[in-house]
C-alpha positions in Angstrom: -5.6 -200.7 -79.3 -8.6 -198.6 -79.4 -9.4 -198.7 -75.7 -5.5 -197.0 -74.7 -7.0 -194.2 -76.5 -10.0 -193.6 -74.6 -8.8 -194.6 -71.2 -6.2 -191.5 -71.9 -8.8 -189.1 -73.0 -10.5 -190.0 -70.1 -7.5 -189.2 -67.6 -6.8 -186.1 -69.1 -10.8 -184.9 -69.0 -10.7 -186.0 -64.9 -7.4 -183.9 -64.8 -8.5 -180.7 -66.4 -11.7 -181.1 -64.6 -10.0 -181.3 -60.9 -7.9 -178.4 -61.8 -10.5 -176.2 -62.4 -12.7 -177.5 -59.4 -9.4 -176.7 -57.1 -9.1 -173.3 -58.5 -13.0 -172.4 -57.7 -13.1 -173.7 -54.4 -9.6 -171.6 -53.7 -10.9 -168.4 -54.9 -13.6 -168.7 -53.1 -11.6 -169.1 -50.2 -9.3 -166.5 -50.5 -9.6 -163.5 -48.0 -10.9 -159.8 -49.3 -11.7 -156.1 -47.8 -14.8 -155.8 -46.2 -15.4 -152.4 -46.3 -13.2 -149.5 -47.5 -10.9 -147.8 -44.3 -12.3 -144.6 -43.5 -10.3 -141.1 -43.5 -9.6 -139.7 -40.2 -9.1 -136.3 -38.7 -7.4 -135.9 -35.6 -5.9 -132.7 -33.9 -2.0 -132.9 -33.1 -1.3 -134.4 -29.7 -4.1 -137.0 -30.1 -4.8 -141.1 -30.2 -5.6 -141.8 -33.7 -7.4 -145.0 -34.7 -7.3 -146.4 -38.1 -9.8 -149.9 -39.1 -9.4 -152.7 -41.9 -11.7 -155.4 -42.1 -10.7 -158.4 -43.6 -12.9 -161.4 -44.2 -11.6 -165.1 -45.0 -8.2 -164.0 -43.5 -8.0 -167.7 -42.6 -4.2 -168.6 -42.4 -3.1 -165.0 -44.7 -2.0 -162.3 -42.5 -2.4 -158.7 -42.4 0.4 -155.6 -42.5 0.0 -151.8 -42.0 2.6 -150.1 -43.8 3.0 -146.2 -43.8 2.6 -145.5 -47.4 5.2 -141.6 -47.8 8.2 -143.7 -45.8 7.5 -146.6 -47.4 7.8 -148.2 -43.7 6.2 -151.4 -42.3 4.6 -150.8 -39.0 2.9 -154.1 -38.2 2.4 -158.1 -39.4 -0.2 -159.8 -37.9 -0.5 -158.8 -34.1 3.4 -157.5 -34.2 4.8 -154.1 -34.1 7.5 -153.7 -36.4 8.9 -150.3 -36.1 10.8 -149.1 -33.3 8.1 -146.0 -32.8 6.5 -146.4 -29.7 3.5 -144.6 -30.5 2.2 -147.2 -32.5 0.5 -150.5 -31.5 -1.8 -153.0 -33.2 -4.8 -155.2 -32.3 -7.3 -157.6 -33.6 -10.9 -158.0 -32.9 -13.2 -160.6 -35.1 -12.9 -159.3 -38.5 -11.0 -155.7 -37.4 -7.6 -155.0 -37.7 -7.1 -151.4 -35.8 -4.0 -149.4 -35.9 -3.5 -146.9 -33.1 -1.1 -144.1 -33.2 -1.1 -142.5 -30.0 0.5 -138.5 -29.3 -0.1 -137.6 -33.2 2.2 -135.8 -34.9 2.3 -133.0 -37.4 4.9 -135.9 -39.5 2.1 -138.8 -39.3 -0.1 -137.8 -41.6 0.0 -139.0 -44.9 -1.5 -142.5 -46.4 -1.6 -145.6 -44.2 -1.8 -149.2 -46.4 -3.7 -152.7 -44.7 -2.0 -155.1 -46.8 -2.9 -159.3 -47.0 0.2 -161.2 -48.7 -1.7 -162.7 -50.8 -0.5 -163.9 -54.2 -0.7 -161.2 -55.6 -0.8 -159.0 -52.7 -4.0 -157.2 -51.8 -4.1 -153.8 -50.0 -6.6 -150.5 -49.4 -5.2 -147.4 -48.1 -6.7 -144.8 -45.9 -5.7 -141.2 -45.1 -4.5 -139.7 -41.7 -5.1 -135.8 -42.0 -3.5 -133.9 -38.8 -4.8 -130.3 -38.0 -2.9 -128.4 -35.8 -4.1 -125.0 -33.8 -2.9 -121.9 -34.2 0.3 -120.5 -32.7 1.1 -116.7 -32.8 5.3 -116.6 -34.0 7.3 -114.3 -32.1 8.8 -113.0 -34.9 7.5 -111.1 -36.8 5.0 -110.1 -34.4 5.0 -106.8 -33.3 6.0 -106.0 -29.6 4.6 -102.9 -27.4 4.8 -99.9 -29.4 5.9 -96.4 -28.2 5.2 -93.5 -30.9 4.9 -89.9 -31.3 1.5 -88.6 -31.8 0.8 -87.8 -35.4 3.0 -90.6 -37.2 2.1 -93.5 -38.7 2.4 -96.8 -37.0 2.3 -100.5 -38.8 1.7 -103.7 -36.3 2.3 -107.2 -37.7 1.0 -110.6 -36.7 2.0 -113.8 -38.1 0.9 -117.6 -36.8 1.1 -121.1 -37.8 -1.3 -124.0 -37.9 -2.7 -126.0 -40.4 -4.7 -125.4 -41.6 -3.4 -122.2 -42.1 -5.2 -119.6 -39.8 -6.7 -116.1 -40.0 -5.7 -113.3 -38.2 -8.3 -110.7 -36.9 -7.5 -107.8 -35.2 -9.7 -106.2 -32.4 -8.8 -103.2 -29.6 -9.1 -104.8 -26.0 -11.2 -102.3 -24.8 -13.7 -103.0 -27.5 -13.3 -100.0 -29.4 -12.5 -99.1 -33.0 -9.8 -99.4 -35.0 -9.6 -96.2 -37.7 -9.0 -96.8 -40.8 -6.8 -95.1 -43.5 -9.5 -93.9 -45.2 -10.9 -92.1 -42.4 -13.5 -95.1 -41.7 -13.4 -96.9 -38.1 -14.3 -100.3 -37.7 -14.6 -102.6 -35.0 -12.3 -105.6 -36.4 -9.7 -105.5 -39.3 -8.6 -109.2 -41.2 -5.0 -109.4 -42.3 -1.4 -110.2 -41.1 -1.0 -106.1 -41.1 -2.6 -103.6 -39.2 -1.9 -99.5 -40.8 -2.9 -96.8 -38.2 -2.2 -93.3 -40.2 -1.5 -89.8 -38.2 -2.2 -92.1 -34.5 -3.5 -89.8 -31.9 -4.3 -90.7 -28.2 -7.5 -91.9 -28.8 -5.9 -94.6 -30.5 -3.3 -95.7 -28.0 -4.6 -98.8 -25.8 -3.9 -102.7 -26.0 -5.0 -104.1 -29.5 -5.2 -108.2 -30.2 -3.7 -109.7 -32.7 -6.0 -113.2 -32.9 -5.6 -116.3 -35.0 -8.1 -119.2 -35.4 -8.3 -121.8 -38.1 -11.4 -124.1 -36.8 -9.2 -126.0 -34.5 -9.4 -124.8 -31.2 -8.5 -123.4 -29.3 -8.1 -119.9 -30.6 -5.0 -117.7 -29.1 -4.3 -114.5 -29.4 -1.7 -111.8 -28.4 -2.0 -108.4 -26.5 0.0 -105.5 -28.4 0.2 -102.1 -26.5 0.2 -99.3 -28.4 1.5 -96.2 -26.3 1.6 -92.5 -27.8 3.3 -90.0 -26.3 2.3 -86.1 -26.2 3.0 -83.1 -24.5 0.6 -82.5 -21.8 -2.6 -80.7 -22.6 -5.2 -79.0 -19.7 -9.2 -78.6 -19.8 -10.5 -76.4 -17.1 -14.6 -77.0 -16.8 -14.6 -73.3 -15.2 -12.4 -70.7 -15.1 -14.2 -68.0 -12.7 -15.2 -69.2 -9.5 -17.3 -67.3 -7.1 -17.2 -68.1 -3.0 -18.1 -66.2 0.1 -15.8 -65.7 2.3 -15.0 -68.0 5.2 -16.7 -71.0 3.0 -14.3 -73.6 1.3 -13.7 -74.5 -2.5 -12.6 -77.1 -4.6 -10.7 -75.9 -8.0 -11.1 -78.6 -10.7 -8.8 -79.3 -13.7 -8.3 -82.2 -16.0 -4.8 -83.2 -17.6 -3.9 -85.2 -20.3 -0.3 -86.4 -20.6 2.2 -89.1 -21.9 4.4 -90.0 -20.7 2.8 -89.2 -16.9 2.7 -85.5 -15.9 4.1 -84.3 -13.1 1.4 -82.3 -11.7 1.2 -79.3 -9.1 -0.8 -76.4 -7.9 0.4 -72.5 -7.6 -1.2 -69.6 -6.0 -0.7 -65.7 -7.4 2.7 -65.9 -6.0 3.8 -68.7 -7.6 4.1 -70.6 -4.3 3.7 -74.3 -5.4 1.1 -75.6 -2.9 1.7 -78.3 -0.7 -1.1 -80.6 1.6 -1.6 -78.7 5.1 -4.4 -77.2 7.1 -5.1 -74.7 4.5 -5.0 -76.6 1.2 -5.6 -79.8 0.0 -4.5 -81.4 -3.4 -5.5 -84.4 -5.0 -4.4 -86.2 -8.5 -6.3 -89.1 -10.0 -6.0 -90.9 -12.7 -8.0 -94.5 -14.3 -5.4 -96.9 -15.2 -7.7 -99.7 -16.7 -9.1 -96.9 -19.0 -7.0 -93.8 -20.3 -3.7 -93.8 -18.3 -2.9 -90.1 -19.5 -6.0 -88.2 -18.0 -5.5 -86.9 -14.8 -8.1 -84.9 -12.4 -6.4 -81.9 -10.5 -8.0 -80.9 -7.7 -7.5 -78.8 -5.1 -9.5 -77.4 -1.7 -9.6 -74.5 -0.4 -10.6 -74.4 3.3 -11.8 -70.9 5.2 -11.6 -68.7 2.1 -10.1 -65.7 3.5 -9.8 -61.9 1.7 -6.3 -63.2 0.5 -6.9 -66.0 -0.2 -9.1 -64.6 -3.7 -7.7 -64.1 -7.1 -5.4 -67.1 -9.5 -4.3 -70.3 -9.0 -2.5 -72.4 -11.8 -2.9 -76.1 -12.7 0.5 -77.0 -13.9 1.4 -80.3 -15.8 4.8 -80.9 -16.8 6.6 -83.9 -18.9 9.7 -84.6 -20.7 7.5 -83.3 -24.0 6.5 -79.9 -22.3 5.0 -78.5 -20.2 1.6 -76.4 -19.7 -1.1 -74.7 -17.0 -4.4 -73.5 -16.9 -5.6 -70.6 -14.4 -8.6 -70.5 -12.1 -9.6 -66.9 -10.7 -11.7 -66.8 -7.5 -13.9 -64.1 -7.0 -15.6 -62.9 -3.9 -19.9 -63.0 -3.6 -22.0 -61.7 -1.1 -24.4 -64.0 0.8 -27.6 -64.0 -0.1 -30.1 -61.9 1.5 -34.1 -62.8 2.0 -36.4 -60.3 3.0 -38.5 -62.1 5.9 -42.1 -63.2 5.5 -43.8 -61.8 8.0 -46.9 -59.6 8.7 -46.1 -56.0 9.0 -48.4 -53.5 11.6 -48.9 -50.1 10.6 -48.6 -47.6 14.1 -50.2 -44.7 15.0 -48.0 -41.9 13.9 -45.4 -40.8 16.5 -45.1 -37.2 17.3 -41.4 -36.1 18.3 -40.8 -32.6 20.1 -37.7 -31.0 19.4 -36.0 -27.5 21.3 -35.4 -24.7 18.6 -34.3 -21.3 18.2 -37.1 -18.7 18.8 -38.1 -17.3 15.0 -40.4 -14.3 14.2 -43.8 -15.0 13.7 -44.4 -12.4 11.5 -41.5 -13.7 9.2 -43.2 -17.6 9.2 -46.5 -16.2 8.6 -45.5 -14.3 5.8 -43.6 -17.3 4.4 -46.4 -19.6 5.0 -49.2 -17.4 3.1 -46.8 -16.8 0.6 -46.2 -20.4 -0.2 -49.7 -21.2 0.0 -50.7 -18.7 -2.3 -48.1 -19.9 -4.9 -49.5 -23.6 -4.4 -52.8 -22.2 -5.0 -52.2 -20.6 -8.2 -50.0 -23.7 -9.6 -53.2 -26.1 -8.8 -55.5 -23.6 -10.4 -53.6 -23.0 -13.6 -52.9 -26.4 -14.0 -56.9 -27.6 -13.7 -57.6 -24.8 -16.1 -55.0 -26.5 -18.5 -56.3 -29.2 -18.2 -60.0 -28.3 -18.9 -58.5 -26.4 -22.2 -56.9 -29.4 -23.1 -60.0 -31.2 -22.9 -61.3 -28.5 -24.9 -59.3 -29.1 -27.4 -59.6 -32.3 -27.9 -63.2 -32.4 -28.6 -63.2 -31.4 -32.3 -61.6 -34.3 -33.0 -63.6 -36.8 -31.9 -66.5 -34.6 -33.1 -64.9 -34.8 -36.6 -64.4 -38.9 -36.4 -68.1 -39.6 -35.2 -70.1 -36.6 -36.9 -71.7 -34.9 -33.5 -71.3 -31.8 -32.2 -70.3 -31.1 -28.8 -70.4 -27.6 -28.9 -73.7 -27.9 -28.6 -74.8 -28.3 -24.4 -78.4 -29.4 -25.8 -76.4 -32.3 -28.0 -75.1 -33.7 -24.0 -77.7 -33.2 -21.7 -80.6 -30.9 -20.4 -79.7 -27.7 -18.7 -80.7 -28.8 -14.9 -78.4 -31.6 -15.2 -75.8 -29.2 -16.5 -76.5 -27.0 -13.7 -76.5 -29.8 -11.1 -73.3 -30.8 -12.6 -71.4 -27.5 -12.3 -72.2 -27.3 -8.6 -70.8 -30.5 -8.0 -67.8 -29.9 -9.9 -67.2 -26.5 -7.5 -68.2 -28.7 -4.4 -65.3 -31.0 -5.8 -63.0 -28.5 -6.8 -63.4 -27.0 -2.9 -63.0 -30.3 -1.2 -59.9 -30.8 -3.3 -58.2 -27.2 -2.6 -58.7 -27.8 1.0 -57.2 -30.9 1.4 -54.1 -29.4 -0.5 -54.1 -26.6 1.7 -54.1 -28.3 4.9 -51.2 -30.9 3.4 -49.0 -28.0 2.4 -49.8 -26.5 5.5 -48.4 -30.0 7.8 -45.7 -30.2 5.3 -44.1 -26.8 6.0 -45.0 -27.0 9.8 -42.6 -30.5 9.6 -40.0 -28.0 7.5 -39.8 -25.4 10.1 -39.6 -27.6 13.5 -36.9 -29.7 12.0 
């Protein structure tokens, strides 16, 4: 009796023992997660590629769910849902899950389950960026406005994540401000241009990026209409005649000007042998300015005087005048070396006079010369005088005095040089007097 106990005891140790054994050799057996399933980031419209690796998969198999539709994509190497864009495929201890064309709807969580008891699963995230698009509404279009209003422009995009909108002139230059500033780029949906002026009209961008390229971007025109407006550089223009000239003004207009040329008259100039008008304008830079000109060929006596730049829209009109004036050519006095010649002696035919009468005449005048030249010289010598004191007072001499200037021979000599002087001097007066009034009578 005592050995049925045992023997049971023993069964029941060899039973408990086996169990246990099974159950550490089938855990260790059982298949796991090699390594966790890495987050991806793709751009809409491509081939995404998600990776679980499994170790001690032996018979167990593997399924990729998608974990928002709660849908099973693949078991094993089979697809399971009817999207074509998705395929499966198996490589050593990699399970890979392609999704090709991805879609804005694809992202979201993505499960690799082993149906194991109880299941095991990891998930990993698909994250789908998606470039900016510019909306067509409520983007502003082209924009026409009247000069001095306010103008708002809008810009709205999508993309994810969501972008930023910049907004830059074309042309690179600034955008004004409300508060009087100007800037060369403004951030926001809305762009606020207060009291717009010409200056401001021009193609402005409207451009969205969010890191995901590419960047886009849309071209706005802003136009601004005024009445036309002229700037003449100079309004007097002078010209000899029989040379041409070219009359210059500059127009500024929107919409375009109709622009012409007018003479005094009125007459509105047209191309021909005599005139010649021309109107340009830069249309990749301001479109409004326009540069009148107009030539003037052979300037004649009637052709000087106004002409009118007109420029005319369906804001107003307006004109500036140009006057031409009439100069003389410029005269040069020539550089070259002038002879004296001996003087010429012309004989001309009179009336017989008395020569009594010219010799009377001729004495007389002589004598009144005479007198003048010796009244004025004894002036003078009183003036002299005169003036003596003074500098006598300023330097303490006295000049009164002959001893004080020099000895009396020198004063002698000095007085018959003065009269030697003073006779040389009347006689070359009286022989000049006497060929002036010989001239007098024979012409």
């Amino acid at each position: 009796m005592s050995d049925k106990p045992m023997a049971l005891c023993l069964v029941l140790i060899l039973s408990v023992a086996r169990t246990a054994w099974t159950d550490v050799l089938s855990t260790a057996d059982e298949p796991s997660f090699g390594q966790p399933i890495s987050n991806v980031t793709i751009p809409v419209g491509r081939d995404a590629l998600l990776v679980c690796v499994v170790d001690n998969l032996a018979t167990y198999k593997v399924a990729w769910l998608q974990v928002n539709t709660q849908t099973i994509l693949t078991i094993a190497t089979h697809v399971i849902t009817k999207n074509h864009r998705i395929s499966v495929s198996h490589s050593d201890h990699r399970w890979h899950l392609q999704i090709r064309d991805v879609r804005e709807s694809d992202q979201g969580e993505y499960m690799c389950q082993i149906n194991t008891d109880p299941m095991i699963s990891q998930v990993g995230y698909l994250k789908v960026v998606v470039p900016p698009d510019i909306l067509d509404y409520p983007t502003s279009t082209d924009i026409i406005e009247r000069e001095g209003n306010n103008v708002t422009l809008r810009c709205a995009a999508t993309g994810s994540p969501a972008p930023n909108i910049t907004w830059k002139r074309e042309t690179s230059g600034l955008i004004p401000l409300p508060t009087g500033e100007e800037v060369v780029s403004v951030n926001g949906t809305v762009l606020n241009i207060t009291r717009v002026n010409r200056l401001h009209m021009g193609a402005y961008l409207c451009i969205a990026s969010n890191g995901v390229p590419p960047t886009v971007s849309k071209r706005i025109m802003l136009i601004i209409q005024f009445p036309p407006m002229i700037t003449i550089s100079n309004q007097l223009v002078g010209v000899q005649e029989g040379k041409d000239v070219v009359l210059e003004c500059h127009s500024e207009a929107y919409p375009k000007s109709i622009n012409y040329w007018t003479n005094a008259n009125n007459t509105i100039l047209s191309n021909d042998d005599k005139y010649e008008s021309s109107f340009s304008d830069n249309v990749h830079m301001d479109a409004y300015k326009v540069h009148m000109k107009l030539k003037i060929r052979r300037i004649k006596l009637a052709d000087y005087g106004s002409y009118k730049c007109i420029s005319k829209n369906s804001l107003g009109s307006t004109d500036g005048t140009i006057k031409i004036y009439r100069t003389e050519p410029p005269t040069t006095k020539p550089t070259t070396t002038t002879t004296t010649p001996m003087p010429t002696v012309i004989i001309v035919e009179k009336k017989p006079r008395s020569r009594n009468k010219s010799t009377s005449t001729v004495s007389t005048n002589i004598n009144e010369i005479v007198n003048v030249l010796n009244t004025s010289s004894n002036e003078k010598r009183g003036a002299q005088l005169r003036e003596k004191p003074k500098y006598e007072e300023k330097h303490g001499r006295n000049y009164n005095s002959i001893e004080n200037i020099r000895s009396p021979d020198k004063t002698a000599q000095s007085m018959s040089s003065s009269k030697s002087c003073a006779a040389i001097y009347l006689f070359l007066n009286y022989h000049a007097v006497v060929f002036i009034i010989l001239i007098n009578i024979i012409f």
